[in-house]
C-alpha positions in Angstrom: 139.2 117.0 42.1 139.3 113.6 40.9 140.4 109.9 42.0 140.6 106.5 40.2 138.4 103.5 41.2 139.5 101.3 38.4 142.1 101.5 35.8 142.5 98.7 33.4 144.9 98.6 30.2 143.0 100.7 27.4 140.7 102.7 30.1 140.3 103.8 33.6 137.2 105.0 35.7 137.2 107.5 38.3 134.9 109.4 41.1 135.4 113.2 40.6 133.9 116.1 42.6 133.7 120.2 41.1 132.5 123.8 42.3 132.1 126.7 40.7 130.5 130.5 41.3 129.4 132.4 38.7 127.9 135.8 39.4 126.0 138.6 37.4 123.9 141.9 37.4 120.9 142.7 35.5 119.4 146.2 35.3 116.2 147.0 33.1 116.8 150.7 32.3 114.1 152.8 32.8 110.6 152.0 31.2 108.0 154.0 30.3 104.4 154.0 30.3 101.7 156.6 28.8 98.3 156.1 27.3 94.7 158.0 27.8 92.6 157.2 30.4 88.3 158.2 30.9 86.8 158.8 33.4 83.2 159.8 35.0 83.3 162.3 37.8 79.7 163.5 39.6 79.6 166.7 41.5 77.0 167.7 44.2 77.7 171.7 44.2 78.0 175.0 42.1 81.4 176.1 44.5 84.7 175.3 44.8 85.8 173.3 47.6 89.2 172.4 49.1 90.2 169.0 50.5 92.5 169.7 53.3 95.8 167.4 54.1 94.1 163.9 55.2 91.0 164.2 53.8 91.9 162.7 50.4 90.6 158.6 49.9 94.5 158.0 49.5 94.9 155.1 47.5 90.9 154.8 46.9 89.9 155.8 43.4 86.8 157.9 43.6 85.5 158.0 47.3 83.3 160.3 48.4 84.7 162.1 51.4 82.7 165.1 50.9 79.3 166.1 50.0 80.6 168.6 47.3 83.2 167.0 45.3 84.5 163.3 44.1 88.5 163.2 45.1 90.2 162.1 42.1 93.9 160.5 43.2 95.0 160.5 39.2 94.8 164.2 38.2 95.8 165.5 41.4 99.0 164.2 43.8 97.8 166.2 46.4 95.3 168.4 48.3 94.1 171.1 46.3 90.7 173.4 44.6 88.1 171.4 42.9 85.5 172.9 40.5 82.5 172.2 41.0 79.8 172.3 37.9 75.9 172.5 37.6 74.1 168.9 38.3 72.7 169.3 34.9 75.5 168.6 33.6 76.0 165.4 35.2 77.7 162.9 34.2 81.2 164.7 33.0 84.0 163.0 31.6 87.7 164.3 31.5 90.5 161.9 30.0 93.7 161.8 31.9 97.1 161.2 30.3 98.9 159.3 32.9 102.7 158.7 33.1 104.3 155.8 34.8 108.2 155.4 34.9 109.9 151.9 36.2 112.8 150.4 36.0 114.3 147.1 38.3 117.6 145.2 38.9 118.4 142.2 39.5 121.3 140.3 41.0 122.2 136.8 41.3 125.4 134.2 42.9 125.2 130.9 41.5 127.1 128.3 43.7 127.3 125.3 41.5 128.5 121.3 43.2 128.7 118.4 40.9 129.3 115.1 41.5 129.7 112.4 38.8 131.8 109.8 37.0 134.4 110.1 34.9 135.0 107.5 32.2 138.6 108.1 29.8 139.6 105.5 26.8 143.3 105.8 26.2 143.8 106.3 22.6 147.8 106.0 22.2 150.3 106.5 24.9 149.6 109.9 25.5 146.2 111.4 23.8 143.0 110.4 26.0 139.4 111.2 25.7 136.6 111.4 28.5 133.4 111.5 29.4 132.0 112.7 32.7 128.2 112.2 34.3 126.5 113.3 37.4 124.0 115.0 39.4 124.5 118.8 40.1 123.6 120.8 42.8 122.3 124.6 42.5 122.1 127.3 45.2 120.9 130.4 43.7 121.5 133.5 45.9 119.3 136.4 44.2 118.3 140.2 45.3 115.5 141.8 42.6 114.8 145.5 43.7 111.6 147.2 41.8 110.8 151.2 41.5 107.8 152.6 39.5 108.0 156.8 39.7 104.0 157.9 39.1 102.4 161.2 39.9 105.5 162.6 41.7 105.7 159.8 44.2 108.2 156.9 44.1 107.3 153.0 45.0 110.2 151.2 45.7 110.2 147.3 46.7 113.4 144.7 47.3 113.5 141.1 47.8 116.0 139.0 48.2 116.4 134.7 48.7 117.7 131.8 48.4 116.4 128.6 46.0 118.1 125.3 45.6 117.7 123.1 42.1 118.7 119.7 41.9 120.2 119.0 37.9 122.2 117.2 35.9 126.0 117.8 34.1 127.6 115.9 31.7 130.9 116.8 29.9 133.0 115.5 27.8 136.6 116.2 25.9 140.3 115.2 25.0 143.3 115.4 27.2 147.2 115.1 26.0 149.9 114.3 28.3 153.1 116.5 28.3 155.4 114.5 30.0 156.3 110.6 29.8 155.1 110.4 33.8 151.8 111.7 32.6 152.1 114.2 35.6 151.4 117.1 33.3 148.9 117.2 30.6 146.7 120.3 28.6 142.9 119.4 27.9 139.9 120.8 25.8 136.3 119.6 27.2 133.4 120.9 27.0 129.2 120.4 28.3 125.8 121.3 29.4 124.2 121.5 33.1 121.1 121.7 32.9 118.9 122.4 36.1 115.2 123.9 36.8 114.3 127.6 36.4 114.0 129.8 39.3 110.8 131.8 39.0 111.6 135.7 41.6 109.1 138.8 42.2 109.0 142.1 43.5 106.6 145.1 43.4 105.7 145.2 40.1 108.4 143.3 38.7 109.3 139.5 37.9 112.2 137.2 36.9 113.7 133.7 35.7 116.4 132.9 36.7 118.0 130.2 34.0 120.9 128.2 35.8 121.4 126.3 33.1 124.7 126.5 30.8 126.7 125.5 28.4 130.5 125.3 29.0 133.8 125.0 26.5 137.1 125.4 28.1 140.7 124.0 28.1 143.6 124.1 30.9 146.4 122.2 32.2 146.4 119.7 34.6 149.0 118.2 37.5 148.1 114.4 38.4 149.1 114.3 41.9 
């Protein structure tokens, strides 16, 4: 939308007001991760011993919950038989291959409001060229979702917001009137909006968002 504030023979300045949406999705496949690992493991015992559901550290690398054994959360998912070896042979290492798989998506809505001014020098009767300025006005509306698969267990982790970015647009191009009432004419223009990035996270995973843009285009226009 646009409207005149001065027109003069030659050239004419006006106010002029846009929006647009733009939106996209953004998957990462699925990623993954190997590589050796070494570790130290001290046992207590010369006989087996089984951890029973809940008496696993969890989460806690290398805790000792029994007298017997050292619980190690890599090599085994779940409860299950230890062996146990002769303290002489402390300390024992074992390297553990381990496998992580992860992947995460990304979705974004960007609602986009500029404001500016719009300058146009008449050359002829009918052929015009312009150039636009102004402040834009950037609502990002995002949703990242993360999932790493490891050990037989999946992690999963969403978030989703909202961030605002105050920028800057400026356009410019030629117009060409179709008709002798200039009601009607077919333009080519062109830009660049340029606004701050927008930095997301999840879980494991992390994006940035780049609102800025070029633009090329051409349409017609009514004058009303």
């Amino acid at each position: 939308m646009q409207y005149e504030i001065l027109q003069k023979p030659g050239y004419s300045l006006g106010i002029f007001g846009q929006y647009s949406w733009t939106g996209t999705s953004h998957d990462s496949g699925t990623q993954k991760f190997a590589g050796p690992s070494e570790y130290t493991y001290t046992y207590f015992a010369h006989q087996n011993v089984r951890l029973d559901a809940g008496e696993g550290p969890g989460d806690t690398p290398f805790s000792l919950y029994k007298p017997e054994v050292i619980f190690d959360p890599v090599a085994a998912s779940g409860p299950g038989t230890f062996q146990s070896i002769p303290a002489a042979d402390v300390p024992k290492k074992s390297v553990t291959v381990t496998t992580v798989r992860s992947s995460s998506s990304l979705d974004v809505n960007l609602h986009e409001f500029v404001l500016g001014f719009e300058f146009t020098k008449n050359i002829g009767d009918r052929l015009h060229l312009f150039a636009s300025v102004g402040p834009s006005f950037e609502l990002v509306d995002w949703d990242l979702t993360s999932e790493a698969r490891f050990a037989g267990k999946s992690y999963s982790s969403k978030a989703s917001g909202q961030k605002f970015k105050l920028g800057v647009a400026a356009q410019g191009g030629i117009s060409f009137d179709l008709d002798q009432a200039k009601r009607w004419s077919v333009e080519v223009h062109g830009g660049y909006n340029y606004a701050d990035k927008v930095d997301v996270s999840t879980g494991n995973s992390s994006a940035r968002i780049d609102v800025s843009s070029w633009l090329a285009g051409t349409g017609i226009t009514w004058h009303f």
